[in-house]
N, C-alpha and C positions, 0 to 999 in steps of 0.2 A: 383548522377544522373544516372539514367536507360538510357543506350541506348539500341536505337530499329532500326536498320540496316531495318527489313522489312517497318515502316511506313517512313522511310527515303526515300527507293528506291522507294516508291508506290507515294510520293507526288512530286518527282523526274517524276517520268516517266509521270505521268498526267500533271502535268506543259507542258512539251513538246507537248503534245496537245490539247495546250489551243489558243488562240486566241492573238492578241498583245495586247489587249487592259487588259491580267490579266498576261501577261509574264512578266518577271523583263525589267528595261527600258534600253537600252544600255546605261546610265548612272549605273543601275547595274547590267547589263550583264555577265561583267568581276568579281567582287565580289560576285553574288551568284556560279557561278564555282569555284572562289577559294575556298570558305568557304566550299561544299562541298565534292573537294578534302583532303581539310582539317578535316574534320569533318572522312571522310573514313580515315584519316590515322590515328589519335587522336583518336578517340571519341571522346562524352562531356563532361564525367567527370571534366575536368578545366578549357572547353572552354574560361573562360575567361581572362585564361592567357595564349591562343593563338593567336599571332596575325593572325598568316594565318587563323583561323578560325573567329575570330571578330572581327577584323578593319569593320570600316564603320557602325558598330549596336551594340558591345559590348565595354568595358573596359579594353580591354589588354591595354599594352605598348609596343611598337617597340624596342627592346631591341637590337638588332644586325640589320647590312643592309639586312642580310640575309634572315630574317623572313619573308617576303613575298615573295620571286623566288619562283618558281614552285619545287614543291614537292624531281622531278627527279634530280633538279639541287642543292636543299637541300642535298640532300643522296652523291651527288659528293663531295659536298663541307665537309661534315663530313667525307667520307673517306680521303680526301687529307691532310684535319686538324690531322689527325692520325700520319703524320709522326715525327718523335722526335722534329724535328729544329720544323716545324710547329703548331706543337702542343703546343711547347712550347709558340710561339709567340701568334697564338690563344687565349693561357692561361691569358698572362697578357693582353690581349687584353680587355677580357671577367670581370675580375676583376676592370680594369680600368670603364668599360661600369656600370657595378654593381653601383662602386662606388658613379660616377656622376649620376645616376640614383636616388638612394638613398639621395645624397644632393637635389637633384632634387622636391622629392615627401616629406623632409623636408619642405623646403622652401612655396611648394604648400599646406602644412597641415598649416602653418602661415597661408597664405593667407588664406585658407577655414575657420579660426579657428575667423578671422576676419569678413565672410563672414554670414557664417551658426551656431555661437555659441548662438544670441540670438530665431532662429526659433528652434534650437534643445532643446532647454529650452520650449520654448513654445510647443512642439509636444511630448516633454518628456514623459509623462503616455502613448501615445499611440504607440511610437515607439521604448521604451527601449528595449524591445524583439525581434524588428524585426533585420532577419539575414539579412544581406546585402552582404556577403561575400561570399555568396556557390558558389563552382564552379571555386575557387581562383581567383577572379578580380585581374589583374595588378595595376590598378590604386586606391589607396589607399592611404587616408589621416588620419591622430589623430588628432582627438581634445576631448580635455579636458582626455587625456589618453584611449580614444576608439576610435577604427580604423571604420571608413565606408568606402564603395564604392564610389566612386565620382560621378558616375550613380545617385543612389538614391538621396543625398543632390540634385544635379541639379531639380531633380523630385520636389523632398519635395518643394523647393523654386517654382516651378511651382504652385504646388497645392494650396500652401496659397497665390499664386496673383492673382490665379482664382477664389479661396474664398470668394474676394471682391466683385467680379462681380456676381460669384453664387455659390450658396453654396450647398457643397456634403453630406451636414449632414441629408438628407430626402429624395435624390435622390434612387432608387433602381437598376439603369441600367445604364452602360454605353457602348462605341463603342470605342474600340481602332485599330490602321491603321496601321500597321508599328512602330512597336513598341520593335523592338530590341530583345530582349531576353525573355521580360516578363516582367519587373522590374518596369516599372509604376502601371500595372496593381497589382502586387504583394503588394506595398505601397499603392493603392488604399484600396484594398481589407482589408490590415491590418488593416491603420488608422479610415476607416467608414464600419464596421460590418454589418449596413445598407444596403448596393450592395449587389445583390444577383444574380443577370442576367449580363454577360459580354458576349461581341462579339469581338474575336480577332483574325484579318485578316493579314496578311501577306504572303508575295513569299515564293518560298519555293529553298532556304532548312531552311531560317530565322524560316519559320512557326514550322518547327520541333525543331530546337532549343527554342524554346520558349515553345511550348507543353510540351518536357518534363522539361523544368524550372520551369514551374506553376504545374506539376505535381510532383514536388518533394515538393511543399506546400499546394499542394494543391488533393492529390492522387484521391478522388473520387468524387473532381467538374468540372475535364476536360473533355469535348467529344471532343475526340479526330476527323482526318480525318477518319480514320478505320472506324467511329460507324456513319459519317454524307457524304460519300463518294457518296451513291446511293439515297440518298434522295433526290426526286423533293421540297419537302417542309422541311426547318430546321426552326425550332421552340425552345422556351423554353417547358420547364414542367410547368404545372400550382398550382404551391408552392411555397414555401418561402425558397426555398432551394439554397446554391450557387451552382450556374449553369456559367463554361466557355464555351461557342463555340468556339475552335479553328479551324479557317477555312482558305481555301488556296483563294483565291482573284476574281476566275471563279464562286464564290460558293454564292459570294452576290447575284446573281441574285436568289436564291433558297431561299433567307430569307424570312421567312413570319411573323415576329415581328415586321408590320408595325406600326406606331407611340407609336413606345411603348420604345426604348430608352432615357434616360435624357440625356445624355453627349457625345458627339464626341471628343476624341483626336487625332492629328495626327501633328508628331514631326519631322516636318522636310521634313518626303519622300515625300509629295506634291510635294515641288520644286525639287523633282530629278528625276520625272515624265515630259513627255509630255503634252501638256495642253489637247491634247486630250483625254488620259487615264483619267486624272483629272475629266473633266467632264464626262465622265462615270460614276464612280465614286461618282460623286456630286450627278447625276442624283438618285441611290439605298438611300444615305444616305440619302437625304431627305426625301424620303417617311417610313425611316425606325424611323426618330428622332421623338418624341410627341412635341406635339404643345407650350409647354413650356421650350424647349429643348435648349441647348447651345454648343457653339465648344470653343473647343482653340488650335490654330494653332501657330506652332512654323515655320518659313518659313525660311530657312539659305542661300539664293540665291536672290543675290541684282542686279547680270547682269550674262550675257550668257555668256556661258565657249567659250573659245577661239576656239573648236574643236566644229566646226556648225554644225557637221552630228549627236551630242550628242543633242537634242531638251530635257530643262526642261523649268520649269514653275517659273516665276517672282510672287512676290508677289498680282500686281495688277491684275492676269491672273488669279490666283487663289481662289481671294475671288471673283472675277467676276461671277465664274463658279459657286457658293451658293447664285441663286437668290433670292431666298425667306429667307437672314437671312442680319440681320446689323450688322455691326465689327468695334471694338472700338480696337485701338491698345496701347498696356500697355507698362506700362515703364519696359523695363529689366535692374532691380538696378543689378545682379551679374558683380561684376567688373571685369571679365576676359574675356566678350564676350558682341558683341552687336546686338544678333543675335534677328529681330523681332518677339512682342509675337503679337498675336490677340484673342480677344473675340469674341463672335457672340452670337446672338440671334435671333430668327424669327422676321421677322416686323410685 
């Protein structure tokens, strides 16, 4: 992966003069400052076997308690692990850590092997080639002697329960919200050739790390912020060409691809939003989805966090705010989580 320090700093500095309603939520306040601490000391090259850079949107793993204190307090704690005796303790510390980590992501490759071995059959001709790995994901399971990301299977099983309800195989456009790194979008793209048109929004510095994730598959279908930064009006091209909009969250309002999307996704960051940003929000998408148009919402917050000055969004607050669609809510068979899926379609 390419890092680009200038379109970092640029969607950095405009975030900060944006409005509440496209700022990250103080639910992720504290997480987009870390990540882009992170990201300044790192790069992206592996991001995704940093936790200080992807907790909360990527695939690392917590490997030490360490891995997420602030930067400054990182740099202490490696000088002081320097010293003989500590170093040494450090040592087996870190092996130890290794090791149970390793039984750890056995144990989880069973479980997934039981989970995801008859849809990886089934998705087999269209998925044998997809990488899942770039960027070195932490979390990582085998089955059947090939390693994926645990990212993707969760996707994949996503997509074929949407399948039911509607199907991607004719669709040409879709709308993704918060969408981590890119990797939905990336397994979209791969599995149905069909998609040609993508819109994908995100805070930033998330939006950057995903920009250049789709760009390393996708080198000359992203427009990036740079090329749609001054534009009163963002539009597709009128071809059959794949076309990404990666765009920063202020920028919906400059869309003028009105009913012309098939598909909205958004995994999760609903509930870790305000209900008011939500309906903001609500308010662009709809005019931007076509009249045969469908969502699937993944909502991971069942009640309010303990800490009341954090304001997110409950399931029923959310589909509230998509007046003009109906939502059918789906069984999530994956046995390790029982986080609600939803359908929607226009009434």
């Amino acid at each position: 992966m390419k890092n680009n320090k200038a379109l970092l700093d640029l969607v950095m500095k405009d975030q900060k003069k944006t409005s509440e309603l496209y700022s990250p939520s103080l639910y992720w306040k504290n997480n987009a400052k870390r990540t882009y601490l992170g990201i300044t000391k790192f790069g992206i090259d592996n991001f995704r076997s940093k936790h200080l850079i992807s907790k909360g949107f990527g695939d690392s793993i917590r490997k030490t308690p360490f891995d997420l204190e602030s930067i400054r307090l990182q740099n202490i704690i490696s000088l002081i692990t320097q010293f003989p005796f500590l170093k040494k303790i450090f040592y087996k510390y870190e092996k130890h850590s290794e090791y149970y980590l390793k039984r750890f992501l056995e144990y989880k490759s069973h479980t997934f092997d039981l989970q995801f071995s008859k849809l990886l059959k089934k998705f087999n001709k269209k998925i044998h080639k997809l990488d899942t790995l770039h960027a070195q994901p932490g979390d990582i399971v085998n089955i059947n002697n090939k390693s994926y990301a645990c990212t993707y299977l969760n996707f994949l099983y996503y997509i074929d329960t949407i399948q039911k309800q509607h199907s991607f195989e004719k669709i040409n456009s879709f709308f993704e919200m918060g969408g981590g790194f890119g990797s939905m979008t990336h397994l979209m793209i791969h599995i149905f050739p069909n998609i040609k048109k993508i819109i994908y929004l995100d805070i930033a510095p998330n939006i950057y790390v995903a920009t250049q994730y789709l760009k390393n598959f996708f080198p000359n279908s992203v427009i990036d912020y740079n090329e749609t930064r001054k534009l009163k009006d963002i539009n597709f091209k009128n071809n059959n060409k794949l076309e990404i909009l990666c765009i920063c969250p202020w920028q919906i309002e400059n869309l003028r691809c009105y009913n012309f999307c098939d598909y909205f996704f958004n995994i999760a960051s609903f509930s870790e939003m305000s209900n008011k940003i939500v309906k903001n929000y609500s308010f662009y998408i709809d005019k931007l989805l076509s009249k045969k148009s469908g969502l699937f919402l993944l909502l991971n917050k069942k009640k309010k966090l303990d800490n009341k000055k954090i304001e997110i969004s409950l399931p029923k607050d959310i589909l509230n705010s998509f007046r003009g669609f109906k939502f059918k809510k789906l069984q999530n068979e994956l046995i390790y989580t029982n986080k609600p899926l939803y359908s929607g379609s226009r009434k």
